[in-house]
C-alpha positions as CSV (number, residue, x, y, z in Angstrom):
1,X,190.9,154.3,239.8
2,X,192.9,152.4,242.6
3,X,190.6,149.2,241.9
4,X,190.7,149.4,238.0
5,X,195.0,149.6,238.6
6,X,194.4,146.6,241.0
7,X,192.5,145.0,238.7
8,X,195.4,145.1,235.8
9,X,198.1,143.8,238.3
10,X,198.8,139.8,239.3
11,X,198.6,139.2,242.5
12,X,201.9,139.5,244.4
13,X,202.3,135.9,244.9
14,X,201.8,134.9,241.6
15,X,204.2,137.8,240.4
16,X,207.4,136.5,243.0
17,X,207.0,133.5,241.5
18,X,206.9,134.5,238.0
19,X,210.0,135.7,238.6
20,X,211.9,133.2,241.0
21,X,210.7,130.7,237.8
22,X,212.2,133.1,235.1
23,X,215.6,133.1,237.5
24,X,215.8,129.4,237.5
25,X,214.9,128.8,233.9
26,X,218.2,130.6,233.2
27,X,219.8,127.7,235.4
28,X,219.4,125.8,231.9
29,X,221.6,128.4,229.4
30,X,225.7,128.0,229.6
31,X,227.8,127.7,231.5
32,X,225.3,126.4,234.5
33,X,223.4,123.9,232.1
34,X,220.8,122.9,235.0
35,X,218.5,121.5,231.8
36,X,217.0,119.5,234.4
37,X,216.2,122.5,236.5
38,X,215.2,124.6,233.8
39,X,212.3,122.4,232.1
40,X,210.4,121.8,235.5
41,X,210.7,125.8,236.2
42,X,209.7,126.4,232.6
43,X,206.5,123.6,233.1
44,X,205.8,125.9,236.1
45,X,205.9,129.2,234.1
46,X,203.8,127.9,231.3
47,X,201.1,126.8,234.1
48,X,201.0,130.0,235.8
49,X,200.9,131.8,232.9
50,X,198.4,129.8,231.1
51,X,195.8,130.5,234.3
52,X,195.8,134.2,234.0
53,X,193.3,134.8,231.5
54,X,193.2,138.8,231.7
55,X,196.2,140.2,229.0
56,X,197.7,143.0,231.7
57,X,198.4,140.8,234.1
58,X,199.4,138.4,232.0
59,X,202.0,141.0,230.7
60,X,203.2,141.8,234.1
61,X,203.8,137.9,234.7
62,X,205.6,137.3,231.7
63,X,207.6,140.5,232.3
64,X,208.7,139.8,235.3
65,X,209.4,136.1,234.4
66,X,211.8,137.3,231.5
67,X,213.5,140.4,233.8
68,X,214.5,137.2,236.1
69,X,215.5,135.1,233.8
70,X,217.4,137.4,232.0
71,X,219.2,139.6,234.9
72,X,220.9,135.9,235.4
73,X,221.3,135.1,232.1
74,X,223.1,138.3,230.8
75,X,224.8,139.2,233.8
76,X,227.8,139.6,232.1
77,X,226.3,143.0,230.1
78,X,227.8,144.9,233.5
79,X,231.9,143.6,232.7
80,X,232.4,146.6,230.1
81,X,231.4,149.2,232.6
82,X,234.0,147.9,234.5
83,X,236.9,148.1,232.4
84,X,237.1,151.9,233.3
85,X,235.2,151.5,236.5
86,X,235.1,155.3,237.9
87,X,234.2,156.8,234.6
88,X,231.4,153.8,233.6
89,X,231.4,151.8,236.9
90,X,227.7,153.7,238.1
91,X,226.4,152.5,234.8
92,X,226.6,149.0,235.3
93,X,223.4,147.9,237.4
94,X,221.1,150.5,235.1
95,X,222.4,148.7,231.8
96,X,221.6,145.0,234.0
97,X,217.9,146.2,234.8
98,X,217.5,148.2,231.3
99,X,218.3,144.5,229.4
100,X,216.9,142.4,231.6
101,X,213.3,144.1,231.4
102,X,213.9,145.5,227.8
103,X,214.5,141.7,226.8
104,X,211.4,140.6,228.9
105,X,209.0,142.8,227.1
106,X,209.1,140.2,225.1
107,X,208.1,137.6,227.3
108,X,205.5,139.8,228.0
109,X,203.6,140.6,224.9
110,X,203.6,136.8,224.8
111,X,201.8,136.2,227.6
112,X,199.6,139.1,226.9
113,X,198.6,137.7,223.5
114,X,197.9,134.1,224.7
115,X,195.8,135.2,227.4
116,X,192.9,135.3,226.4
117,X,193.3,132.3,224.0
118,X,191.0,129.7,223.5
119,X,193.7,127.0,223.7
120,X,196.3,129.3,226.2
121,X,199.0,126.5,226.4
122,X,198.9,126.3,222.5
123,X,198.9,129.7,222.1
124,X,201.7,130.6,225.3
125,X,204.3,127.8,223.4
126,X,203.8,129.9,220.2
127,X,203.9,132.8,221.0
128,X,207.1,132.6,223.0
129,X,209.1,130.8,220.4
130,X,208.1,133.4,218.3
131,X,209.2,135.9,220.8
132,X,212.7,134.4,220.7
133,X,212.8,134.5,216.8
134,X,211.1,138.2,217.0
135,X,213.9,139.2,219.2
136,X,217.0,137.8,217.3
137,X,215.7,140.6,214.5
138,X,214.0,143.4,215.7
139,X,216.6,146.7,216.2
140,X,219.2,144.8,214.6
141,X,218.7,141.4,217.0
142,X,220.1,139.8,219.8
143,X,219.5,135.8,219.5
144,X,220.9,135.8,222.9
145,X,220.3,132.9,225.9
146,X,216.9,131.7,223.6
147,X,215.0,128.8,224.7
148,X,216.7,127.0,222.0
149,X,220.1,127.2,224.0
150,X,218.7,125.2,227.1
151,X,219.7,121.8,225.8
152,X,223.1,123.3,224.8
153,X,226.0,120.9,226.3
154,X,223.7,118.1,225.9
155,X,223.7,115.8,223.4
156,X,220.4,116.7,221.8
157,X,221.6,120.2,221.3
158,X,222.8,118.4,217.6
159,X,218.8,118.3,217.3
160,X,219.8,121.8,215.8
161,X,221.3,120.6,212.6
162,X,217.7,120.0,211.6
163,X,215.2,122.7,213.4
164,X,218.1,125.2,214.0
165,X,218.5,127.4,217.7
166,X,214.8,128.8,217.2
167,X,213.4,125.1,216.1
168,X,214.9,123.9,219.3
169,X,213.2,126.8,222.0
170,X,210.1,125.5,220.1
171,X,210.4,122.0,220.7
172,X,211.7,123.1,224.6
173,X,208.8,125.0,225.3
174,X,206.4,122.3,223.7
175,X,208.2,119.5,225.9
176,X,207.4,121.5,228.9
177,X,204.0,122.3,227.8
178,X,203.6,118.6,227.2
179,X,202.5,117.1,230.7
180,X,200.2,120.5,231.2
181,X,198.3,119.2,228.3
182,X,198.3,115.3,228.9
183,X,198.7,115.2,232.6
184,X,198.3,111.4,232.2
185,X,200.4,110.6,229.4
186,X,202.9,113.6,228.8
187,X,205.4,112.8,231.4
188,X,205.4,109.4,229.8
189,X,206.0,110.8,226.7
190,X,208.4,113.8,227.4
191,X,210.6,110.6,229.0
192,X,210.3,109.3,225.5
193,X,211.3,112.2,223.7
194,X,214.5,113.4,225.8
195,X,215.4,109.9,225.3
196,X,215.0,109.6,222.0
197,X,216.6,113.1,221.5
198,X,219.9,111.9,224.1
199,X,220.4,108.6,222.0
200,X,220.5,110.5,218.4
201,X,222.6,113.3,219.5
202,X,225.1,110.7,221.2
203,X,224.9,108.5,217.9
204,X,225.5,111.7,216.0
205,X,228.4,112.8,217.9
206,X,230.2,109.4,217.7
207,X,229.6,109.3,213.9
208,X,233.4,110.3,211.8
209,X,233.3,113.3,210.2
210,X,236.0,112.3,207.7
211,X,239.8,112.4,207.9
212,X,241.0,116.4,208.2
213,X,241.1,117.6,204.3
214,X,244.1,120.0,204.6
215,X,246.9,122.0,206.7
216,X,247.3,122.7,210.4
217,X,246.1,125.9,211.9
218,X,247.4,127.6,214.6
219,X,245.2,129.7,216.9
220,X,246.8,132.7,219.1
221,X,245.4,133.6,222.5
222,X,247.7,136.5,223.7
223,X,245.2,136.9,227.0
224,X,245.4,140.8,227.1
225,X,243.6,142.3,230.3
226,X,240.8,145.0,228.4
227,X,242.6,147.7,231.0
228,X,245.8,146.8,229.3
229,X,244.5,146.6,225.5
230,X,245.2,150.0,224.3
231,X,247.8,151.1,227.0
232,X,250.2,153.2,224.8
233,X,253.0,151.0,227.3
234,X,252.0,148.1,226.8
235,X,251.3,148.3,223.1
236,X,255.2,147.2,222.0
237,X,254.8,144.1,224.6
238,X,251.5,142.8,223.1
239,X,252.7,143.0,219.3
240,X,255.9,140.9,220.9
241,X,253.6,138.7,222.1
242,X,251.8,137.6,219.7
243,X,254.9,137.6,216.8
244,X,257.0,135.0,219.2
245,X,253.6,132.6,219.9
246,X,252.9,133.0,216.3
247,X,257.3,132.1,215.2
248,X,257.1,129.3,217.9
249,X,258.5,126.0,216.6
250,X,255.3,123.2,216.3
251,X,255.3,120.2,218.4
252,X,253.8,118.4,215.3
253,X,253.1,118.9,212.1
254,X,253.9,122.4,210.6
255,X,250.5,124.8,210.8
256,X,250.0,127.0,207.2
257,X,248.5,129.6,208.6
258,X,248.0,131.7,212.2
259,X,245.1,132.7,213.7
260,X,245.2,136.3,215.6
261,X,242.1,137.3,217.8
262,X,239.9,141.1,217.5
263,X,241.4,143.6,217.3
264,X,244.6,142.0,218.0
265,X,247.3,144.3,216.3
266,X,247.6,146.8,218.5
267,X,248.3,149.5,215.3
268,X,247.2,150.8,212.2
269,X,248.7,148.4,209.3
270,X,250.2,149.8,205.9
271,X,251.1,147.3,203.8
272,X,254.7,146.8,203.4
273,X,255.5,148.8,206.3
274,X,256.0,148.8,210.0
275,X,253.8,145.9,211.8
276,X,253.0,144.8,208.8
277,X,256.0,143.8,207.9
278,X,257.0,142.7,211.3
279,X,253.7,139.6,210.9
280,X,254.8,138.9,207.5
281,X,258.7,138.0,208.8
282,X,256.9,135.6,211.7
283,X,257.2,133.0,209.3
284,X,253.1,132.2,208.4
285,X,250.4,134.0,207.1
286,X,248.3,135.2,209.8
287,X,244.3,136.0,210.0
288,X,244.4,139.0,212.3
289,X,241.7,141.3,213.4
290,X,242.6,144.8,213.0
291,X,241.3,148.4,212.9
292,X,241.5,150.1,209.6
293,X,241.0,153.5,208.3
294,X,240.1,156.1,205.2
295,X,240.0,159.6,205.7
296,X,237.4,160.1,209.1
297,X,236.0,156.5,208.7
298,X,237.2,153.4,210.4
299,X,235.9,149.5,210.5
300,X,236.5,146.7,212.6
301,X,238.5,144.6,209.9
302,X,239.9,141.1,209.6
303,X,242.9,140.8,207.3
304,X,245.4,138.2,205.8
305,X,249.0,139.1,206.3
306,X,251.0,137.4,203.9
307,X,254.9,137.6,203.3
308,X,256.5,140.7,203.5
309,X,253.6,142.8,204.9
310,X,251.2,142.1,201.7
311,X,247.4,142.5,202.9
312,X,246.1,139.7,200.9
313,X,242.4,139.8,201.7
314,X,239.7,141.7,203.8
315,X,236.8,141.7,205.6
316,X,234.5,144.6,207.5
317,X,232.6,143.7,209.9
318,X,229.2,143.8,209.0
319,X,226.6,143.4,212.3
320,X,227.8,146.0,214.7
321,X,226.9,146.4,218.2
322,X,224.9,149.2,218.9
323,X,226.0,151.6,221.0
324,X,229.4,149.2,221.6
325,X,230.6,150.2,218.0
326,X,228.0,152.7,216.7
327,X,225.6,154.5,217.4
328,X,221.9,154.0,215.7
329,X,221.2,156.6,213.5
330,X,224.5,158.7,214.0
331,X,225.1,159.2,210.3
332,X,221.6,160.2,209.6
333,X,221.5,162.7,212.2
334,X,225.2,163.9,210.7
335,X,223.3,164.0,206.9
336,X,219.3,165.8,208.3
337,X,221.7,168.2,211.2
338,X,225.2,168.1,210.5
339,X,225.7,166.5,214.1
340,X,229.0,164.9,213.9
341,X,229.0,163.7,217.6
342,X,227.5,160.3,216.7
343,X,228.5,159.8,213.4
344,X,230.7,156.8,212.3
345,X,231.7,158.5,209.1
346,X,233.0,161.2,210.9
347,X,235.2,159.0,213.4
348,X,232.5,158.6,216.1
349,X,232.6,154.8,216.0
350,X,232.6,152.0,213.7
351,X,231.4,152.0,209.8
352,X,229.3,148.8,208.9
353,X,230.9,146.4,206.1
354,X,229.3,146.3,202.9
355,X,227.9,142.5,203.3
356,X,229.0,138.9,203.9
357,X,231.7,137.5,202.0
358,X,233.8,134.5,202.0
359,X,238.1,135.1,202.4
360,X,240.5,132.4,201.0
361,X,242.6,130.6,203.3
362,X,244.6,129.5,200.3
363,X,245.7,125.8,199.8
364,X,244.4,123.2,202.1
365,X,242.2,125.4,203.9
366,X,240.1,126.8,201.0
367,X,236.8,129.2,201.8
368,X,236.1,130.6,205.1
369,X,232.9,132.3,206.6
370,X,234.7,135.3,208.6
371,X,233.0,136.2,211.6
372,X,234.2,139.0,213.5
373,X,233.1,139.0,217.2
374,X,228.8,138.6,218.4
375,X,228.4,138.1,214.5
376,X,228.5,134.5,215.3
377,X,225.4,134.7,217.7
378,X,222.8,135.2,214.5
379,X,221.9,131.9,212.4
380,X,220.7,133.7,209.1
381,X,223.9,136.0,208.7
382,X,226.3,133.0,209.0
383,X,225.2,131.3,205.5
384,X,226.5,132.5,202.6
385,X,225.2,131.4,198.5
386,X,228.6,129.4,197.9
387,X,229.3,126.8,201.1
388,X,232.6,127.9,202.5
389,X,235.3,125.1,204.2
390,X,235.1,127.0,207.4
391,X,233.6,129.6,209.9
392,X,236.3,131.5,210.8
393,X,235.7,133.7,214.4
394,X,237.5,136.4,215.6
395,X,236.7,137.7,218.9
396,X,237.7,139.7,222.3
397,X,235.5,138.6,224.7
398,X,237.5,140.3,227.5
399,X,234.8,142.5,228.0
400,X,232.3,139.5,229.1
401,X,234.1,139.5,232.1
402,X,235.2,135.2,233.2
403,X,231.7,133.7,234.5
404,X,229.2,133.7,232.1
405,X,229.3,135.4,229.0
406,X,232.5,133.9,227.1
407,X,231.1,130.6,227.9
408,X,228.0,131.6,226.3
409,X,229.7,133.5,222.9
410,X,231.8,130.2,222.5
411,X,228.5,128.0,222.8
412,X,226.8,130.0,220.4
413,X,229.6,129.9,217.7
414,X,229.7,126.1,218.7
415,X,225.8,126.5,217.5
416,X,226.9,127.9,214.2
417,X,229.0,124.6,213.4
418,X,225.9,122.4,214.0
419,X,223.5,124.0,212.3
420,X,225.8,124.6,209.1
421,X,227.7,120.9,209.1
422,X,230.5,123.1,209.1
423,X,233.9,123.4,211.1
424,X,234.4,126.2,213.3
425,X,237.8,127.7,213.9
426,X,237.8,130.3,216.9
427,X,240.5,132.9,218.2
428,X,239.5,134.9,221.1
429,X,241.7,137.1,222.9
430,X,241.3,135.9,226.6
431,X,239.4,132.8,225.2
432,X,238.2,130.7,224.8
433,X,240.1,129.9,221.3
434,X,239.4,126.6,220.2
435,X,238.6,124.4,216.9
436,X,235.7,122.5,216.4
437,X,234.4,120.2,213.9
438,X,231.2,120.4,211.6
439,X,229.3,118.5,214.9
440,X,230.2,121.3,217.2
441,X,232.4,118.5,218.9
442,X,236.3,120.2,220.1
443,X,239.0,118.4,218.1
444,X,242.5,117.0,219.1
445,X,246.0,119.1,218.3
446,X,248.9,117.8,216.6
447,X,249.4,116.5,219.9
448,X,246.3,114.7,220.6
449,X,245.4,116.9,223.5
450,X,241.6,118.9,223.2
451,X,242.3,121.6,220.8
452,X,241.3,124.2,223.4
453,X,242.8,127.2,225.3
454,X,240.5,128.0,228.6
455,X,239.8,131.7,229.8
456,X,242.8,133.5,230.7
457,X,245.6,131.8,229.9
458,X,248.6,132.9,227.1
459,X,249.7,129.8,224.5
460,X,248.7,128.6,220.7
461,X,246.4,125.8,219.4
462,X,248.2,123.5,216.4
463,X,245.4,121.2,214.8
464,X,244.4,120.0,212.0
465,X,241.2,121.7,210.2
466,X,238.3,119.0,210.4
467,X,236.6,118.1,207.7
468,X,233.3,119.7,207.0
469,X,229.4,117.8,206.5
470,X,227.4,117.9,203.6
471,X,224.7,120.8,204.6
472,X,222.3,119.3,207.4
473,X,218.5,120.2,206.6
474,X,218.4,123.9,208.6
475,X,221.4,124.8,206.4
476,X,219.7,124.1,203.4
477,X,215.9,125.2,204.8
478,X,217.0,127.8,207.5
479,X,213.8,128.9,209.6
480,X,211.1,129.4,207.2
481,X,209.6,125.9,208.1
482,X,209.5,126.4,212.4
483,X,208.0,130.3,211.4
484,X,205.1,128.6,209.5
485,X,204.4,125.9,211.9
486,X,204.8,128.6,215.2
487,X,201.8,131.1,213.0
488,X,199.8,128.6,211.9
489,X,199.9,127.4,215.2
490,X,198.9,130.7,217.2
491,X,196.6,131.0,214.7
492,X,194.6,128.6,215.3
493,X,195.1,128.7,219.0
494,X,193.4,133.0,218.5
495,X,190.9,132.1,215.8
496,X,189.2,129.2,218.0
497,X,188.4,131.9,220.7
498,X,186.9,134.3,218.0
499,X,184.1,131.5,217.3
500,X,183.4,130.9,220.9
């Protein structure tokens, strides 16, 4: 028995570097962007995994390459437990270990599957970009640091407007793979590529989108401390807040509309009434997130606040987080066993919106995507049948904590521009707010300054909405085309060991 367990297990050399190389590929996702790190380690990952032709330990290798990687990666899952540290605080390191080797299975069922391969290389690059797509769906998805998001920050992240975030992990793991599988050449040709890939991304970035079609914007970043958020105290000073930045007179042109982060109204609205009222007398309508209510059952909303308290326009979020927001299966369990500790209907949690919609901005803003929160992380939800003017995030990324994970929310939504040819306008609570345009590129203010508010600091963003692309190929084609190429070619990769 002890020989056969032996027998399943890489050796423990092979295993520490599995996952010092897992560690260093997440070098390469924001806000370190070590791409230059992270392709060597990932070369080194694919070698070591392509060697170890028995599945188990292949599993254990890729396992323990993906609990590395992402333990670094996603280290900013522990910052909520923090928020009420002697309540959640003991949580933290078992939700860090949970994700990081829940997210490696992943990694690891690839490397089990390409084992035994005929062509292992083939088959590992396959199977792992498929991994990354399998993962942004699978119990509701999280598309989160992906292979794809490596050359993020680089100029050949704009490679995404025609492969997408998944097309792009493929094309990393294949240019790492490359100089495994033409020692002689594929440096040489890799050299070629990430040239080729720098130069187009540069020339795309420098090309004009167009002259801004309509109004000024104006984004609001009250920077409220998650301990403070829902202090009954500190409620009245918030709401202040947020009214005076919104009624502040412009340096430059006058904005049409104010942009509120998550959750930012620190009460329930009725129209007409109260702080309703109080954001329709600031003077612009304002795109807030709120909370909002029937009967037991609440959603995390965004609304438009017109004059006199009017609510114009809404929209439920749709993607929740699980176990953030709600919790899977509560409302079955309340409908099979009348348990009513978990069900959203019954106030335990957020209820899910009925679907993506589009929200008018109204004159010289037009259509916008609404995005409330991660709901930017996930390519396929963002596209909707008629092509808005705008994505339009809301988001409180106080609970990523300040080193890694608002970096990588903003990079993500700065994704979603790129991929859609579409500009991006972004309100987050401690930040990062910013706009972007249809290139994923930040725009000027009124006052030519980057139209950008940093982690943790209080002010308001005037600028001009950018102009948006006509849809780049992955809008228009999405992911079907990478899913057939990555199939066929793991396909091919299994079926020429089964004629050996």
């Amino acid at each position: 028995m002890t020989r056969a367990v032996r027998r399943s297990l890489p050796g423990r050399r092979e295993a520490a570097a599995a996952a010092s190389l897992g560690v260093v590929i997440a070098l390469g996702q924001v806000p370190f962007s070590l791409a230059w790190l992270a392709l060597p380690a990932l070369a080194a990952l694919l070698f070591l995994l392509s060697r170890e032709r028995r599945a188990l330990p292949a599993f254990w290798l890729g396992l323990l390459a993906g609990a590395g990687h992402f333990a670094l990666a996603l280290n900013w899952i522990v910052w909520p437990f923090f928020v009420d540290p002697w309540r959640h605080g003991w949580m933290a390191p078992f939700a860090l270990v949970l994700l990081a080797f829940g997210m490696g299975l992943f990694w690891g069922g690839a490397a089990a599957l390409a084992a035994r391969a005929a062509r292992p290389l083939l088959a590992l690059v396959c199977a792992l970009a498929l991994a990354d797509l399998l993962r942004g769906h699978v119990f509701t998805g999280f598309p989160w640091a992906l292979f794809g998001h490596i050359p993020l920050g680089w100029p050949p992240e704009q490679l995404a407007a025609l492969v997408g975030g998944y097309g792009m992990g493929a094309l990393v793991l294949a240019t790492a793979a490359l100089p495994l599988a033409a020692p002689r050449v594929g440096t040489g040709l890799v050299a070629l590529a990430l040239a080729a890939a720098t130069f187009w991304g540069i020339n795309r970035q420098g090309q004009p989108v167009g002259d801004p079609p309509g109004g000024v914007i104006r984004l609001v970043q009250p920077n409220v401390a998650q301990t403070l958020k829902w202090d009954p105290d500190e409620a009245l000073a918030t709401f202040r807040r947020l009214i005076e930045l919104t009624a502040a007179a412009p340096e430059g042109a006058a904005p049409v509309l104010a942009v509120w982060p998550e959750t930012a109204v620190p009460y329930l609205l009725t129209e007409g009434q109260g702080a309703a009222e109080a954001i329709g007398a600031s003077g612009l309508p304002v795109a807030t997130g709120i909370q909002r209510v029937e009967g037991e059952a609440a959603w995390n909303s965004l609304a438009i606040i017109g004059p006199g308290g009017s609510i114009a326009q809404v929209y439920d979020k749709v993607h929740l987080v699980p176990f953030g927001e709600y919790v899977p299966f509560g409302d079955t369990a309340f409908h099979l066993f009348g348990l009513r500790a978990f069900a959203a209907q019954q106030g335990f949690g957020y209820s899910a919106g009925t679907g993506a919609r589009l929200i008018d901005l109204g004159p010289g803003l037009g259509l916008a995507r609404p995005l409330i929160c991660y709901e930017a992380i996930f390519p396929e939800e963002v596209a909707t049948e008629t092509r808005p003017a705008l994505l339009l995030q809301v988001t409180n990324d106080a609970w990523f904590g300040t080193l890694t994970g608002p970096y990588q929310h903003f990079a993500l939504a700065r994704l979603r521009a790129i991929e859609q040819g579409l500009p991006l306008v972004r309100a987050a609570n401690t930040g990062i707010s910013a706009i972007v345009d249809a290139r994923g590129q930040v725009v000027t203010d009124t006052s030519g300054r980057p139209a950008l508010l940093p982690l943790g600091k209080t002010g308001t963003i005037d600028a001009a909405l950018p102009a948006a692309l006509p849809p780049p190929p992955y809008a228009r084609i999405g992911d079907w085309p990478v899913l057939a190429l990555l199939l066929a070619g793991l396909g091919l990769a299994l079926a020429r060991r089964r004629r050996m």
